[in-house]
C-alpha positions in Angstrom: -20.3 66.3 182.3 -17.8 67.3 179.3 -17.7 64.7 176.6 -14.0 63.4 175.7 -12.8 65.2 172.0 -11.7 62.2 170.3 -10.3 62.4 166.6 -11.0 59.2 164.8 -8.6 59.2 162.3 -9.9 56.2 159.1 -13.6 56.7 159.9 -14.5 55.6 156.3 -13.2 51.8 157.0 -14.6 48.9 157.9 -14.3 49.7 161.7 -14.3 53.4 161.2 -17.7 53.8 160.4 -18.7 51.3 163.0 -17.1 52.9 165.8 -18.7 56.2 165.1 -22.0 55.3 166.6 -20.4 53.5 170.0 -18.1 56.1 170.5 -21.2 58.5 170.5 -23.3 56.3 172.5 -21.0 55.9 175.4 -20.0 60.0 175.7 -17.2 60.8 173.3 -17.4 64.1 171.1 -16.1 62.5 168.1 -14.4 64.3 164.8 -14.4 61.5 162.2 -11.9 62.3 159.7 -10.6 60.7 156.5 -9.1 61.4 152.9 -9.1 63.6 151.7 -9.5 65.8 155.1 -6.4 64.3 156.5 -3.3 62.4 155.2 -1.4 60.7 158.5 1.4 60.4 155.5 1.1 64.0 155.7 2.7 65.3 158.8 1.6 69.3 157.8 -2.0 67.6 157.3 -2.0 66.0 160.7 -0.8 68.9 162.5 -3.2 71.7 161.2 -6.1 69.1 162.2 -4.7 68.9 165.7 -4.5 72.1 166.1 -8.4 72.6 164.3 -10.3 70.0 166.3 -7.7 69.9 169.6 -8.8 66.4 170.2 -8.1 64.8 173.9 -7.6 61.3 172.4 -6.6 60.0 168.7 -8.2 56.6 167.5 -5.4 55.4 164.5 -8.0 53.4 162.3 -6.1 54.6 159.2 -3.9 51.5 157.3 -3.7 50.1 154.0 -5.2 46.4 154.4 -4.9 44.7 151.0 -2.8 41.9 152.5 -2.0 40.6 148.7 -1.8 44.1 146.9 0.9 44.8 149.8 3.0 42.5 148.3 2.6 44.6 144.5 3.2 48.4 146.5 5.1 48.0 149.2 6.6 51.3 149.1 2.6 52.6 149.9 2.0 49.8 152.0 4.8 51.0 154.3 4.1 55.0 153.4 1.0 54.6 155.4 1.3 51.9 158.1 4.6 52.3 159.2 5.4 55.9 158.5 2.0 57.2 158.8 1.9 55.8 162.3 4.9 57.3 162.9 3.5 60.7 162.1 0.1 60.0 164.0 2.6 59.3 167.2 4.6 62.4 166.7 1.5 64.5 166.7 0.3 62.9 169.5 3.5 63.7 171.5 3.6 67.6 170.2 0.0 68.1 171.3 0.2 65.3 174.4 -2.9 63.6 173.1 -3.4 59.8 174.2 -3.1 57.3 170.9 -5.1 54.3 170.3 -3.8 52.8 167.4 -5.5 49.3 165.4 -3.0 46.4 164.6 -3.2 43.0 163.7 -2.3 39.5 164.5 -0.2 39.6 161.1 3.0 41.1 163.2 3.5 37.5 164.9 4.7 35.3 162.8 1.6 32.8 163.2 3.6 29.9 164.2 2.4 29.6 168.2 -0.8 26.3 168.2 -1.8 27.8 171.6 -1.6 31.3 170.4 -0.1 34.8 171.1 -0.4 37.0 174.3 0.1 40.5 174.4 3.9 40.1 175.4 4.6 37.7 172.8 7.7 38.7 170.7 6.7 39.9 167.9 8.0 39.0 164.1 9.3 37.7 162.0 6.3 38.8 159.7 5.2 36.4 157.2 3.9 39.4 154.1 4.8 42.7 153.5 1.2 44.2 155.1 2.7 42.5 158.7 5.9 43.6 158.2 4.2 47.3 157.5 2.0 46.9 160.3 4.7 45.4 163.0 7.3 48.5 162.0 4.0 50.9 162.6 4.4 49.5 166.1 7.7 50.6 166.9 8.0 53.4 165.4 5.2 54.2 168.0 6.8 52.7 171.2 9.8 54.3 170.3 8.2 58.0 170.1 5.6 57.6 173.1 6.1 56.7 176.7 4.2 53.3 177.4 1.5 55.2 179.3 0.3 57.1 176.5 -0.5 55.3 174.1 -3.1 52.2 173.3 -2.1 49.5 170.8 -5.2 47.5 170.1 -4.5 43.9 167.8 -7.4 42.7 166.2 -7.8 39.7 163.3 -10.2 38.2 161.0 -12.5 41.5 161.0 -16.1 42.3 159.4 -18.5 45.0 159.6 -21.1 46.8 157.4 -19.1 48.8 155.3 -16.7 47.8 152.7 -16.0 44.2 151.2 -15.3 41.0 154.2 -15.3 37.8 154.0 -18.5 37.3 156.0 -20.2 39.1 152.7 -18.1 37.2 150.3 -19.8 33.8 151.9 -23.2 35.4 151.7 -23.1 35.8 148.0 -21.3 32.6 147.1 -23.8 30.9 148.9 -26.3 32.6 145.9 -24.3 31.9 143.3 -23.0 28.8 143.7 -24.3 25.3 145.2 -20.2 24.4 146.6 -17.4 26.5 147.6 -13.7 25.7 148.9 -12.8 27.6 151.6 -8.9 27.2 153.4 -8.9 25.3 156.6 -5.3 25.2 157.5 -5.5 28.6 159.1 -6.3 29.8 162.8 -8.0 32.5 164.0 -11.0 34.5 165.6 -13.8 36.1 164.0 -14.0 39.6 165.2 -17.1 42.0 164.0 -16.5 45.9 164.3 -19.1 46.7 166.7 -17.3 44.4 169.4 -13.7 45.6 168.9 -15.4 49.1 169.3 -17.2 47.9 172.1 -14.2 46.4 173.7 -11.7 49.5 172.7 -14.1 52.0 174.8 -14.1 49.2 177.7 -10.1 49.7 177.4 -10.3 53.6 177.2 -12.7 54.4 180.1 -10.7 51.5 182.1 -7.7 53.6 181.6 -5.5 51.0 179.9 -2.2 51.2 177.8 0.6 49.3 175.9 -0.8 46.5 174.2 -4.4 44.8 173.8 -6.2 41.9 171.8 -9.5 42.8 171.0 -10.8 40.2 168.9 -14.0 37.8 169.5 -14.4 35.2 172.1 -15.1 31.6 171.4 -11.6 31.0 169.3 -9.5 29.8 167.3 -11.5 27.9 164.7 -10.4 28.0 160.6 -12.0 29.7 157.5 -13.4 27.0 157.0 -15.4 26.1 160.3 -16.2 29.8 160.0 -17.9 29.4 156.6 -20.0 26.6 157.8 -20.9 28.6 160.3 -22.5 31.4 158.1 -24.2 29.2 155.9 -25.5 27.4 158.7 -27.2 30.5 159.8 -28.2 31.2 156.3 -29.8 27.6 155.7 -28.2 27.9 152.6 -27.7 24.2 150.8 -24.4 25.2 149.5 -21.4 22.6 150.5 -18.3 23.7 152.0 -15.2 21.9 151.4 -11.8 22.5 153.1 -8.7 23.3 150.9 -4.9 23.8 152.2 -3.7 27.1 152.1 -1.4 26.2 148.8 -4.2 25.4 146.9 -5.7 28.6 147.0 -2.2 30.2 145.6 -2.7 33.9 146.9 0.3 36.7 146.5 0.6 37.4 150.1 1.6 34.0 152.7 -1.0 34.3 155.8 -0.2 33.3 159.4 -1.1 29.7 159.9 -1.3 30.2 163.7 -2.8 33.7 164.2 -4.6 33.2 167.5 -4.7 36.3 169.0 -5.7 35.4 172.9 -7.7 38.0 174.7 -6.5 38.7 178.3 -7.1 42.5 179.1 -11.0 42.4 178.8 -13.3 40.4 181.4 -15.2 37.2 179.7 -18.4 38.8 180.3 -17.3 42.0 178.0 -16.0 39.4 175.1 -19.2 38.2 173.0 -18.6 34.8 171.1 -18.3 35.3 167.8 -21.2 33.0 167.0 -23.1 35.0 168.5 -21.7 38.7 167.0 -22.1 36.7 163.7 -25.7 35.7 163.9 -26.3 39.3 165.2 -24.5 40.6 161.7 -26.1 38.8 159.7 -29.6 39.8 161.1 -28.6 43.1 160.8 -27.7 43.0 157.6 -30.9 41.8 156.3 -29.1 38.2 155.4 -31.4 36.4 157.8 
């Protein structure tokens, strides 16, 4: 049987270089591509790499994702998640290639206790990066037809490459006997493996419009999730809750993020407990 081409567009993030090895081990040819190789604010770029690898499906993993540098360079913020969507969509409609593209819970507004579904309205944004982020998704349904293409929202993401807040607990723990983590803030805990996992579940399930891959078990705070990860560390460290103000970052945050998970059967959603205590172990952190 002929494996599916698929062009996976950011393969040197976080999820990127996670999803390399899932895509593989459920059947996909995959061409992971990054900068320099490609520029999705590049629409020449894009198009000679179409028309190189011919792929059959297009994974967006591409973005900028410094929620609080957003706020310093907008002009590149929006460059590459809005407009560079908006090339990865035209390309996808010259070649009629199927487009999977990763969001985020930052294009609600965060004000919902119970949540947001996939049909929520979306925005107002509450930073630049979810503005960014929530025009990326326009731009898209306004150059594809509903059936081809895949928007997958995800939140609170960790994984083995690149800096996450998972990591950042690990080596406070070392370093320092308390920490003050925010606990005025809702969301799931979603490791790169499962939103892979859950993407290819969406893909070979033939889905399309909007998803929420994130982890099961939600919504808890930061803070809960710190406690968490020490826990599993047996680290003696305290953690303390702080408001949100205290902390006095650049970018504002959702306080309600929730992103509710309704396209993927329970039994295909992992709690995040236990992703997490698989991370860690995988890791080498316990």
């Amino acid at each position: 049987m002929r494996k599916k081409r698929v062009l996976l567009l950011g393969s040197n993030g976080m999820f990127g270089s996670d999803a390399i090895s899932i895509l593989e081990k459920n059947e996909f040819e995959v061409f992971p591509l990054d900068l320099p190789e490609v520029d999705i604010t590049d629409l020449n770029s894009l198009d000679k790499t179409f028309k190189e690898r011919k792929p059959e499906m297009v994974i967006n993993a591409s973005a900028y994702t410094d929620v609080d540098g957003a706020e310093r360079n907008r002009e590149l913020c929006f460059k590459v998640n809005a407009f560079g969507a908006l090339n990865v969509a035209k390309v996808c409609k010259d070649f009629n290639v199927f487009l999977v593209h990763i969001s985020t819970d930052y294009v609600f507004p965060g004000d919902k206790k119970e949540g947001y579904l996939e049909e929520d309205e979306m925005g107002p944004s509450v930073n630049t990066y979810g503005e960014s982020k929530l025009q990326g998704e326009i731009k898209i349904k306004e150059i594809l037809d509903s059936t081809n293409f895949l928007i997958c929202r995800t939140q609170w993401l960790y994984g083995k490459k690149r800096n996450n807040f998972v990591k950042k607990i690990v080596f406070m723990t070392k370093e320092k006997s308390e920490i003050e983590i925010i606990d005025d803030q809702w969301g799931v805990p979603t490791w790169t493996k499962d939103l892979a996992e859950q993407i290819v579940y969406l893909i070979k399930n033939n889905f399309c419009g909007f998803a929420h891959t994130v982890g099961g078990g939600g919504p808890i705070t930061w803070y809960q999730f710190a406690k968490e990860i020490v826990e599993l560390l047996k680290s003696n460290c305290i953690v303390k809750p702080i408001s949100s103000e205290k902390l006095k970052r650049d970018a504002k945050r959702p306080k309600y993020g929730f992103l509710r998970n309704t396209k993927i059967p329970k039994e295909f959603v992992r709690n995040y407990k236990e992703s997490l205590k698989m991370y860690l172990k995988e890791e080498s952190f316990i």
